[in-house]
Phi, psi and omega in degrees: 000321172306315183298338221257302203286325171330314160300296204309321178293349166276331180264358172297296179319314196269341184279014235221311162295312159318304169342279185348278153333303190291343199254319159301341174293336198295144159215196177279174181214141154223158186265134184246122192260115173183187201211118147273148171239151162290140170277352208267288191259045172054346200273146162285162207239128183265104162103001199277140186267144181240092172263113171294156177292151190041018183228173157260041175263100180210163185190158209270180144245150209275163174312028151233012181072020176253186178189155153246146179203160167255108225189134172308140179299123179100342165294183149248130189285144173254135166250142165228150100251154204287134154102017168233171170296130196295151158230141176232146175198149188268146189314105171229169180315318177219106294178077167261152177210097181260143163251146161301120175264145198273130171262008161264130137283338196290358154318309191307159203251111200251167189286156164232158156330114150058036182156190210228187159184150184266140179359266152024287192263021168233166199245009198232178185291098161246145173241133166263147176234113165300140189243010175301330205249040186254317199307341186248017159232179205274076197239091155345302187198175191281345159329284193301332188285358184256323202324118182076345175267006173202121185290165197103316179292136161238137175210109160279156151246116186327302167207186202254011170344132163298148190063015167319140159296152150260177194226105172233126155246150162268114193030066163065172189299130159251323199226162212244326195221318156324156165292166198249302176330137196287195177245117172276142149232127169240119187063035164089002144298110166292119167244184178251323168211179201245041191291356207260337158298094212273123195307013185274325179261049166238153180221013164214122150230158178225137183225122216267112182247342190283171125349287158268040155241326177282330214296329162302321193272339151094245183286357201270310209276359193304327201247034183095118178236135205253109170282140150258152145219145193293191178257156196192162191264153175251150172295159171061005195239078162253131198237166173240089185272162183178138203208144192188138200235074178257123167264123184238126200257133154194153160336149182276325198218152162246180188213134173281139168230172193274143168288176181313312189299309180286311216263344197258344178287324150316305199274357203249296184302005166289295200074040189267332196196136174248130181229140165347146140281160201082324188307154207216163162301122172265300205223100191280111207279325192267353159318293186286006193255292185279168171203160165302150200229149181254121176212125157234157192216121160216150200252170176175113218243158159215152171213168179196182150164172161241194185278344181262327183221142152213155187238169156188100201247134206248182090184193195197178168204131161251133197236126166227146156289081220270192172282355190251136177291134124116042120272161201214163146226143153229135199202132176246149160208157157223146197227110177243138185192111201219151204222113192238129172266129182251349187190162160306334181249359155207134188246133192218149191216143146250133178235119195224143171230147183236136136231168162227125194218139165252158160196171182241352190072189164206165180263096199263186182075350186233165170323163168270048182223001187214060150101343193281149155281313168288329137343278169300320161325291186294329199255331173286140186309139173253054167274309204281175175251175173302271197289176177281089172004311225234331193208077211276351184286297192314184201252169159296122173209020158288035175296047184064048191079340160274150194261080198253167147222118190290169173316318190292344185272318190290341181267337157327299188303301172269011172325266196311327176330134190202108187249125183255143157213124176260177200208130166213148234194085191228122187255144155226145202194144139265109169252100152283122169252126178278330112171187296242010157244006178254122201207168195192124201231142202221096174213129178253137197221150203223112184258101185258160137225148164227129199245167167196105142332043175272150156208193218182112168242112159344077170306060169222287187346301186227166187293317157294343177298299190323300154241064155248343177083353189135157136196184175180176211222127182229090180252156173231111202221151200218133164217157190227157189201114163260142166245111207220107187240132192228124165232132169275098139292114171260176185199135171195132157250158184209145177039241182240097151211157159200155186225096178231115195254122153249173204185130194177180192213136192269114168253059214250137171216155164220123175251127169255154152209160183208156164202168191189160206206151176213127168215173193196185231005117194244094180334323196203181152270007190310282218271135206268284209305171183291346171308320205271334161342113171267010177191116201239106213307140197296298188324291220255064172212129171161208192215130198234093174279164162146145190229156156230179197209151183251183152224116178221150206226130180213166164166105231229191187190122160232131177236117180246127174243108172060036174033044194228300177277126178194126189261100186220149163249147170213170181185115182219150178281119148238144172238137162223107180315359186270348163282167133329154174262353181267329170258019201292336205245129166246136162262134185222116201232137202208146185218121183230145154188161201244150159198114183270128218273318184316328202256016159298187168288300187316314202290335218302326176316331173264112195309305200304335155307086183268303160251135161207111195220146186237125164219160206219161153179168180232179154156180196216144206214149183239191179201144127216069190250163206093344194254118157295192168313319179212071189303309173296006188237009169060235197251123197256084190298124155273082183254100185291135219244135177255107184273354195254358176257160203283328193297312182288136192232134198299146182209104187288347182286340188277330205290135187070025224304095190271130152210143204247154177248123176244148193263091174299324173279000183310102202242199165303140187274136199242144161243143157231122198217159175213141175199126174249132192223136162269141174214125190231104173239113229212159206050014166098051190024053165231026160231109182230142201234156161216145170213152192216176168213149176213168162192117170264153175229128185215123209236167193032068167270132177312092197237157198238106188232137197290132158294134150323121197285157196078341189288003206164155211244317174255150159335308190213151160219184208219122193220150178271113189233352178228178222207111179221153196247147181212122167193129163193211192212141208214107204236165199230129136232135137306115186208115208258124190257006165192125156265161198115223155285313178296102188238140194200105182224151225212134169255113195227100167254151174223129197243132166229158227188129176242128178229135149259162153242134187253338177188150159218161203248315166251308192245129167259000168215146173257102144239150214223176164057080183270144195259251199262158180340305181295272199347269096142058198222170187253129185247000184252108187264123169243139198214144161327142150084019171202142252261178184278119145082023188316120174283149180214105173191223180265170182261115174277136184278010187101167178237107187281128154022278206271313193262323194079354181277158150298077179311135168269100183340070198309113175259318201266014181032081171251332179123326192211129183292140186239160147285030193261316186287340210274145173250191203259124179221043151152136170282117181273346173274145188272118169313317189212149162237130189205164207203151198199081186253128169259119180227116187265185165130115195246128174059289196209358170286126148231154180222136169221128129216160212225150171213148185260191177163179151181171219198144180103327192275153185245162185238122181263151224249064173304337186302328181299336194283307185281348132343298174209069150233031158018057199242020208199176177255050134322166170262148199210156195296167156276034158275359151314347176303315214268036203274135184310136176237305199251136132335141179083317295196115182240099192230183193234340180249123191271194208268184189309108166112029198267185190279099177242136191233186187250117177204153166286029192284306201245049196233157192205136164296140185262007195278146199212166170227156198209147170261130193235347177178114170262135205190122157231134188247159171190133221265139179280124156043025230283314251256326170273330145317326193252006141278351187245017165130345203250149173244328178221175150207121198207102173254134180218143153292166116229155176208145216218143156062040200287295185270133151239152173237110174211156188241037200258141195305303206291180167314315200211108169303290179336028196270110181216106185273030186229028194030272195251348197292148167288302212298290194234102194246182134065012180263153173203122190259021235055041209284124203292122185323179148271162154233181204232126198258077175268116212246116166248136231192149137220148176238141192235142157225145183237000000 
């Protein structure tokens, strides 16, 4: 309560001062009236910012280049816009103003952690990504919008599910049992992820890679921080947008399987399945299986303002069919976002985003007998028919004693499925300048979600409905995450010294709740829900609660002298409740500068030399995602007791019979990262180089370790135990390679990247990622002294001759494979990764393309073992044609039934290149449009994922049937596929 009033009398105090403030500040004003111009051809410049210098009193120009503001007599006005020269003129009554167009970016003014900075002036690793061209590809979500554009990064799509999670890292794997995923912030909100944002309103992103740029952000930043900020309204400028999509999606690759005749041919040399004489072909399984996939998207925006108010309300709807039949996504959003100056001294903003978005998923990763889809296209016989002969509502479920299930039954099973989540996302903020270099900012900010989980299976349809009698599932989870930012910012220059110091403080909670429900035998399929449900599971019922709290303290001082020497420090404080209480508070202290060579005396001489800044920096960044709620009391077992059978006899000290283990020492997860960097700018800045080295260290990693059995009432608990290395290099170019009516400017990042694991402590090897069934072995080893997610098992020699078996490398020469024998047989990290966007465009046409790739990495093809490992009466590709029959017989596929093991027989280079995307545009007429109201009509193609050159077997190289994971890399199981995309479009503006 003491804390409570305090606060309000600190917040009485400050409004009390503003009063204040404000009648001091009054001075004359005069209102100034003008037109920006091009200077080269006169035309008016749209969209240009009119800023007084040092205050936030600004407003844009309407579609003729005027604008008005109101301003003291004797400031000065900034005019700025991108791709022009910066301008200051002092403030008068009536005002033309032509800019120049700029051959520096480095003007431009980019997000920072809790601020800004201009290019120029920073000193640490950041990637800019351009948001011009996302309106004419089919892009989802911001993953597909970064993919190949900044180095350093890597963003796989796992698979190709509609509404797929992507999976980015930043300079590599950091954390071992955590998420990997950078820390997203939009408009200075941190979220955990950005499904909820449809890339039509984003209109910046920067992506913070070092240390000392993340370093702000503390315990949050370890994997990278990826700022958005959103569209927002300009004064004087209103417009009416409108963006429409049609998409048509298919598979990339089809796959052969043997006809009736080669399968039967198979089975009779086996004996694995006795088949009829007569059977004929029925059924082509990937026909009826895959389909054109649909997706339409459409956006729609309006913004307007003046100098005191401006808005910008979005939204939108995307709907996709995907290509596997009956997954689906869907996502409604809106976007509101509004900013009113209430005073010369506070500026106050609202910002609220709504989306809903559904999808149902299939089921991967598994046999086709036990439910995988992609699996089964291949593996069910094409003899058989869809339905049951005998039973035409059922699936087909004779195959002659095998034990299958087709792809169309297995897809059945997520029909009903329906995983929903709406997300709403509401910032409120007060910005005071107390004056015009002291400003102090205030957002309160409220991240809801609420999800639902249904799903249904048919007691008829299919063989699992049957036995279950029916069944379904109804979970729900609400989770609410409050924010409270409170930053003091100064600014000052004096001579050629400047200074800008902030400081502030971070408030964060969270609440979850949750409950679920499971029933089953179901008279019929009419009624889904669980009402109708006659049994309803003991277990697999109940509820859930829980919250953490963030506390966080930051604060940084960049210093520039005479715009040759810069200087930035940053330092935060965090406590988490999910810690000890002896670790709970982490420090993460960060150091960066620059010196730039261009703005000596010695360089002015060198014409060709536009830019040359050298940067250095350190910092230490934290993690603790992966961790529950209440992570530091490790695990609290629960066991529900059926108190209603006689053998139990109610006992209240029993009920649940809970014991807790606690891990008192469980602190912070740490990166300690150093990165040196160059920015080169050369030809009259239209060749720009960037190059960095960077080395993470990343210590007490959060890991998750098996107990001794009995030793503890839980299995595992999660200790800080390991030790991991990340270094590489990194280069960026820029290059506007023809200027003029003819334009050609070509984007090239290529990133490389070493992951080690350096020590473990209790458990020294992790092994993970059990493939196929027969196997029934783990094929991923992680150990000190080797990258992250190492495939591990024998080395194949080829297939013998004599035998048809696949031999296996005797490594310890005993005579006979052992596991004695089994090594490490391929690396899922990639040597290098790079993106190659080309943008052409003459008279009123653009062309873009752009391609991606990544080169070194192997992928293991577990889908082959169930494919063409003939170890069952499946159905298997035709590479099995060329499978050993005869003594002598010189092949590469061994024979039916051989000795099948985790081996490298099923390891493949993964490296691939890709055409990711081609998009040509053509602007209707503009110059005749905008008399009767229209500012653009831009009708464009696109096509995505057209070409790949790879030399890898499978469907798709871009592949992880394990997502995001660190740990567990490169594998593909029946991993739902890519598509290959063509997109017809127009974008309108009014």
């Amino acid at each position: 309560m003491i804390y409570f009033t305090r606060k309000v009398t600190f917040s009485m105090g400050l409004i009390f001062l503003c009063t204040w403030l404000n009648s001091v500040f009054a001075q004359d004003r005069i209102q100034v009236s003008g037109r920006v111009l091009d200077a080269q051809d006169q035309k008016p410049l749209t969209g240009v910012t009119i800023t007084q210098k040092g205050t936030s009193n600004a407003v844009s120009s309407n579609g003729e280049g005027r604008f008005q503001i109101s301003a003291p007599q004797g400031s000065i006005l900034q005019f700025s816009f991108i791709g022009y020269d910066n301008k200051e003129l002092p403030a008068n009554s009536t005002m033309t103003v032509q800019l120049n167009s700029a051959t520096n970016v480095l003007e431009d003014v980019i997000v920072i952690g809790y601020g800004s900075v201009k290019r120029k002036d920073v000193t640490t690793a950041i990637s800019s990504v351009s948001t011009k061209d996302l309106e004419k590809r089919p892009v989802v979500s911001l993953g597909q919008a970064i993919q190949g554009k900044a180095a350093g990064v890597s963003v796989i799509q796992p698979n190709g599910a509609p509404g797929g999670e992507m999976s980015i890292k930043v300079r590599g794997t950091t954390s071992f049992n955590g998420s990997n995923d950078p820390l997203y912030v939009v408009d200075g909100l941190p979220v955990e992820d950005i499904k909820f944002l449809s890339p039509s309103d984003i209109t910046d992103i920067q992506i913070l890679k070092d240390a000392s740029s993340a370093a702000i952000y503390g315990s949050r930043g370890a994997n990278g921080v990826i700022l958005v900020t959103t569209k927002s309204g300009k004064a004087g400028e209103a417009k009416i947008t409108l963006g429409a999509q049609a998409t048509a999606n298919v598979v990339n690759n089809s796959v052969k399987v043997l006809n009736t005749a080669q399968y039967k041919e198979l089975m009779d040399e086996t004996g694995y399945v006795k088949l009829p004489e007569g059977l004929t072909d029925q059924t082509d399984w990937f026909k009826e299986t895959y389909k054109t996939g649909v997706q339409q998207n459409y956006q729609l925006s309006i913004s307007d303002g003046n100098e005191k108010l401006r808005y910008y309300l979005g939204g939108g709807y995307l709907t996709e069919k995907g290509t596997l039949q009956g997954s689906f996504f869907r996502r409604y959003n809106f976007k509101a976002n509004i900013d009113n100056q209430v005073k010369r001294w506070m500026k106050v903003n609202a910002n609220l985003s709504y989306a809903d978005y559904n999808t149902n998923g299939i089921i991967s990763g598994n046999g086709s007998n036990r439910g995988g889809v992609v699996t089964s296209i291949i593996n069910t016989p094409t003899y058989a028919p869809i339905w049951d002969p005998l039973f035409p509502d059922r699936y087909n479920t004779n195959f002659n004693g095998l034990n299958i299930n087709s792809p169309l039954e297995n897809l059945e099973r997520t029909k009903n499925n329906n995983n929903r989540e709406n997300r709403l996302l509401a910032t409120g903020s007060v910005l005071i300048a107390f004056m015009p270099n002291l400003t102090w900012k205030s957002s309160f900010s409220m991240d809801r979600r609420s999800g639902v989980l249904t799903t249904f299976l048919d007691p008829w349809i299919t063989q699992q409905g049957r036995n279950q009698f029916g069944e379904a599932s109804d979970v729900r989870n609400t989770n609410t995450v409050l924010t409270w930012d409170n930053v003091l910012t100064y600014s000052k220059s004096f001579g050629k010294h400047s200074l800008e110091a902030m400081a502030g403080s971070s408030w964060t909670d969270s609440k979850y709740s949750n409950s679920y429900i499971y029933g089953s035998n179901y008279a019929n399929g009419i009624i889904q829900t669980l009402n109708a449900a006659n049994k309803i599971s003991w277990n697999g019922t109940g509820s859930g609660a829980s919250n953490w709290a963030i506390l966080s303290y930051f604060a940084r001082a960049m210093y520039n002298y005479d715009g040759k020497y810069l200087l930035t420090a940053n330092m935060r404080a965090d406590g988490s409740s999910k810690l000890s209480p002896s670790g709970r508070w982490g420090y993460f202290p960060s150091v960066s500068a620059a010196w730039r060579l261009s703005a000596e005396d010695f360089m002015k001489d060198i014409d060709w030399i536009n830019e040359l800044k050298i940067r250095g920096g350190w910092g230490q960044t934290g993690n603790q995602s992966g961790l529950g709620d209440y992570s530091y009391l490790s695990f609290n077992v629960i066991q529900r007791l059926p108190w209603f059978e006689d053998k139990y006899q109610y006992s209240p000290p029993n009920i649940g019979n809970s014991t807790t283990l606690r891990a008192t020492d469980l602190k912070w997860e740490t990166t300690t990262q150093a990165n040196v960097g160059i920015d080169f700018s050369t030809l009259n800045n239209r060749l720009n180089l960037t190059l960095d080295y960077y080395h993470k260290k990343t210590t007490d990693m959060l890991m998750e370790v098996s107990l001794p059995t009995g030793s503890s009432s839980a299995s595992t608990i999660k200790r800080n135990e390991g030790e991991m290395t990340n270094k590489g290099f990194e280069i960026g170019i820029n290059s506007k390679n023809l200027a003029g009516d003819f334009t050609w400017n070509t984007d090239f990042n290529i990133s490389f990247n070493k992951n080690r694991l350096d020590k473990l402590v209790f458990t020294k090897i992790y092994n993970d990622a059990v493939t196929n069934n027969l196997v029934n072995a783990t094929v991923v080893r992680n150990e000190p002294g080797r990258p992250l997610g190492g495939f591990y098992g024998y080395i194949s020699d080829g297939v013998n001759p004599e035998t048809g078996e696949l031999m296996y490398r005797d490594l310890n020469g005993d005579g006979k494979t052992s596991p004695s024998d089994l090594t490490y047989i391929g690396d899922p990290n990639p040597k290098f990764v790079y993106g190659l966007t080309n943008s052409f465009s003459w008279k009123n046409f653009d062309l873009s393309i752009f391609l991606q790739g990544t080169y070194g990495n192997d992928i293991f093809n577990a889908s082959r073992m169930e494919t063409e490992g003939m170890y069952d009466g499946r159905n298997q590709t035709t590479v099995v044609l060329d499978r050993w029959r005869i003594p002598g017989q010189i092949t590469h596929v061994p024979k039916a039934g051989f000795d099948i093991k985790n081996s490298s027989y099923f390891v493949e280079d993964g490296s691939y290149l890709r055409v990711k995307n081609i998009s040509l545009g053509y602007s209707i007429a503009p110059e005749r449009l905008k008399k009767i109201g229209i500012h653009k009509i831009q009708p464009y193609f696109s096509a995505s994922n057209l070409f790949t050159l790879t030399k890898y077997s499978g469907m798709d190289p871009e592949v992880n049937q394990w997502g995001n994971s660190g740990r567990v890399q490169g594998l593909d199981w029946g991993t739902y596929p890519q598509n290959r995309s063509f997109v017809l479009g127009v974008n309108v503006e009014f």
